[in-house]
C-alpha positions in Angstrom: -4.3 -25.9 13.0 -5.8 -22.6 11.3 -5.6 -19.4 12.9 -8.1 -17.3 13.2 -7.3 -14.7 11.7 -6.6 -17.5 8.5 -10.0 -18.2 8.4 -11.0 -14.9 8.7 -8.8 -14.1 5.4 -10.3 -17.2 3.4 -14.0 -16.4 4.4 -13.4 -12.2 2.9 -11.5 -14.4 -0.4 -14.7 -16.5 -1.2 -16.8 -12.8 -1.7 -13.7 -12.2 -3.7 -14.5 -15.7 -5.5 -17.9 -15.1 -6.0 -17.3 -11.4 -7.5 -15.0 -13.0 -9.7 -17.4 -15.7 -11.0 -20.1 -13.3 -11.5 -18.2 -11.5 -13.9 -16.5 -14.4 -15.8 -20.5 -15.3 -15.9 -21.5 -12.4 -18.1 -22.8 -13.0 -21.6 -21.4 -10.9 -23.3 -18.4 -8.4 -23.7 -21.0 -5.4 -23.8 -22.3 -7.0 -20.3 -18.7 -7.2 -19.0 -18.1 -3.3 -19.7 -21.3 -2.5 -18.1 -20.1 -4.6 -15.2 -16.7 -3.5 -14.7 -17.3 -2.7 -11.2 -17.4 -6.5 -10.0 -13.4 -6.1 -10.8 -13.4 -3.0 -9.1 -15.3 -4.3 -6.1 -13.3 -7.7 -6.4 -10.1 -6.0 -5.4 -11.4 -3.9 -2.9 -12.7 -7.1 -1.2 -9.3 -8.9 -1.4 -7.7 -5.9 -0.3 -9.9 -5.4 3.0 -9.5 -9.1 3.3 -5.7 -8.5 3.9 -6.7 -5.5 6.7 -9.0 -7.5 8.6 -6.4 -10.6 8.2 -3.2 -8.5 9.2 -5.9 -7.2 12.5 -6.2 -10.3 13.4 -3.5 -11.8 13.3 -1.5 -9.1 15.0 -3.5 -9.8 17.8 -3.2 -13.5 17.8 0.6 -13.0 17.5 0.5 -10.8 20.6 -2.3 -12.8 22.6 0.3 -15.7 22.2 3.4 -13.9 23.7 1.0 -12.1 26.8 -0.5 -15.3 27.7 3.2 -16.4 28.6 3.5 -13.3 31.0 1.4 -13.0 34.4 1.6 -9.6 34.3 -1.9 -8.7 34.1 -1.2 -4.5 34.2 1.3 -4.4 31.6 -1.0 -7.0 29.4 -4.0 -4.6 29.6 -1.8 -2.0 28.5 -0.6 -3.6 25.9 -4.1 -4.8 24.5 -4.8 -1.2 24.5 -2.2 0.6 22.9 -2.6 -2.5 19.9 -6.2 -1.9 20.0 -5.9 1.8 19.5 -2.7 1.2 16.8 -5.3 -1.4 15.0 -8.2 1.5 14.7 -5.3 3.6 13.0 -3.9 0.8 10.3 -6.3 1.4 7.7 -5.0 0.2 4.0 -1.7 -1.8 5.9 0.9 -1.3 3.3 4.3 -2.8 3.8 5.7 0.1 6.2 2.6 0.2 8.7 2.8 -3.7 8.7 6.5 -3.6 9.2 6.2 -0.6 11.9 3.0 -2.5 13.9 4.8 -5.8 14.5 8.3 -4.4 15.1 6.4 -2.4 17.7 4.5 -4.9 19.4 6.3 -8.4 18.6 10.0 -7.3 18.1 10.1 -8.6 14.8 9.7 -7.3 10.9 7.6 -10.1 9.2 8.3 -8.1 6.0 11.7 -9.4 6.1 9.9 -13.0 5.9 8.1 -12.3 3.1 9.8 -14.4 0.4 8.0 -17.4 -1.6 8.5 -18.1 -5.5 10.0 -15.4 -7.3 9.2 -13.0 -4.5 12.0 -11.5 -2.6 10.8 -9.7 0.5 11.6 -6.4 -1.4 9.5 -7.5 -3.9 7.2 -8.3 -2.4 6.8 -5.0 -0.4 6.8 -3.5 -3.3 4.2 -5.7 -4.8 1.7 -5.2 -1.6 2.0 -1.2 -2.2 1.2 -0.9 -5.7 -1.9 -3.6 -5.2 -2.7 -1.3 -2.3 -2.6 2.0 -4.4 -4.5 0.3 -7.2 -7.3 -0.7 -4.9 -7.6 3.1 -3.6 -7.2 4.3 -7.1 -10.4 1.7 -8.2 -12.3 3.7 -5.6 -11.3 7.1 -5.6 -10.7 7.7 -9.3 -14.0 5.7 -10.6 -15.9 7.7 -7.5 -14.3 11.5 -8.2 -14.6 11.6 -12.1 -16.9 10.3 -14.5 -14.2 9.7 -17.1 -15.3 6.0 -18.1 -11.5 5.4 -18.6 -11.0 4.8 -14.8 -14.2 2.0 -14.8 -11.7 -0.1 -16.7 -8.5 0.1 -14.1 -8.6 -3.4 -13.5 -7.8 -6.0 -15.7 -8.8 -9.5 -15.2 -5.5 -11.0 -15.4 -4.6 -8.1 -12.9 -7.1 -9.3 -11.1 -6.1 -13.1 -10.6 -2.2 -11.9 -10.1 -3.7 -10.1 -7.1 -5.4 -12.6 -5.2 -2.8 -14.8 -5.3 -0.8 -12.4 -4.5 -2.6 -12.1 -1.7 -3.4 -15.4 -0.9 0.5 -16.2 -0.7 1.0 -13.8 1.4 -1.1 -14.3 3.7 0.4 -18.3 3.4 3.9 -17.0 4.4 2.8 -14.8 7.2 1.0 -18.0 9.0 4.6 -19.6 8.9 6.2 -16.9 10.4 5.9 -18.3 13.7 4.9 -21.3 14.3 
């Protein structure tokens, strides 16, 4: 069965899909210079695609262990103090992932993070630069006009990153089931 929050991740990828195509689409190589900023925009999708995800299924995760509690008090306080630590995540790089489910579900999923040549170092790793390069698409294109930072993202970059992305989100579902 897919989660929720699985679906929610694949319906944020096909925008990232569709961004993608649209610049693959272009005529011409003076088009695709003009259009860098489906690239841009392409990672910034895949990268909010991972926050909403990593939302959601942080609450799934601990909607599963309260519904085994009848404990109704603690379980409201514990939907709040998640709510109000969810409102705070913003760009969830390795550490606030690591520090949001060790706080609410006992466990680091980072550690889990290990598929193909990905060691869950790696992998942290990995996550944080993608993360940085998505803030540095939007905050060095926005604060300069220096047409160097339109052309941040490559397009191989680009394809690395969502699946990337994509298997990460993979491993995380298997986590705990």
């Amino acid at each position: 069965m897919t989660s929720r929050a699985y679906a929610i991740f694949e319906t944020g990828m096909q925008d990232v899909t569709k961004l993608i195509q649209l610049f693959d689409n272009l005529e011409s190589q003076e088009h695709r210079q003009q259009y860098e900023v489906l690239k841009r925009a392409a990672l910034v999708m895949t990268a909010a695609a991972w926050e909403t995800y990593i939302e959601a299924f942080a609450v799934e995760q601990v909607e599963a262990k309260l519904a085994l509690s009848d404990d109704e008090y603690t379980a409201a306080y514990i939907r709040r103090r998640l709510d109000h630590e969810i409102n705070r995540l913003h760009n969830p790089t390795s550490d606030k992932v690591k520090k949001l489910f060790l706080e609410f579900l006992d466990v680091d999923i980072t550690e889990s993070w290990r598929w193909n040549n990905y060691s869950p170092k790696e992998a942290r790793e990995r996550l944080n630069k993608w993360l940085k390069m998505r803030g540095d698409a939007v905050h060095q294109v926005c604060q300069s006009n220096d047409p160097k930072n339109a052309h941040l993202i490559k397009r191989d970059d680009l394809d690395k990153a969502v699946r990337f992305f994509t298997d990460l989100v993979r491993v995380n579902q298997s986590i705990f089931t």
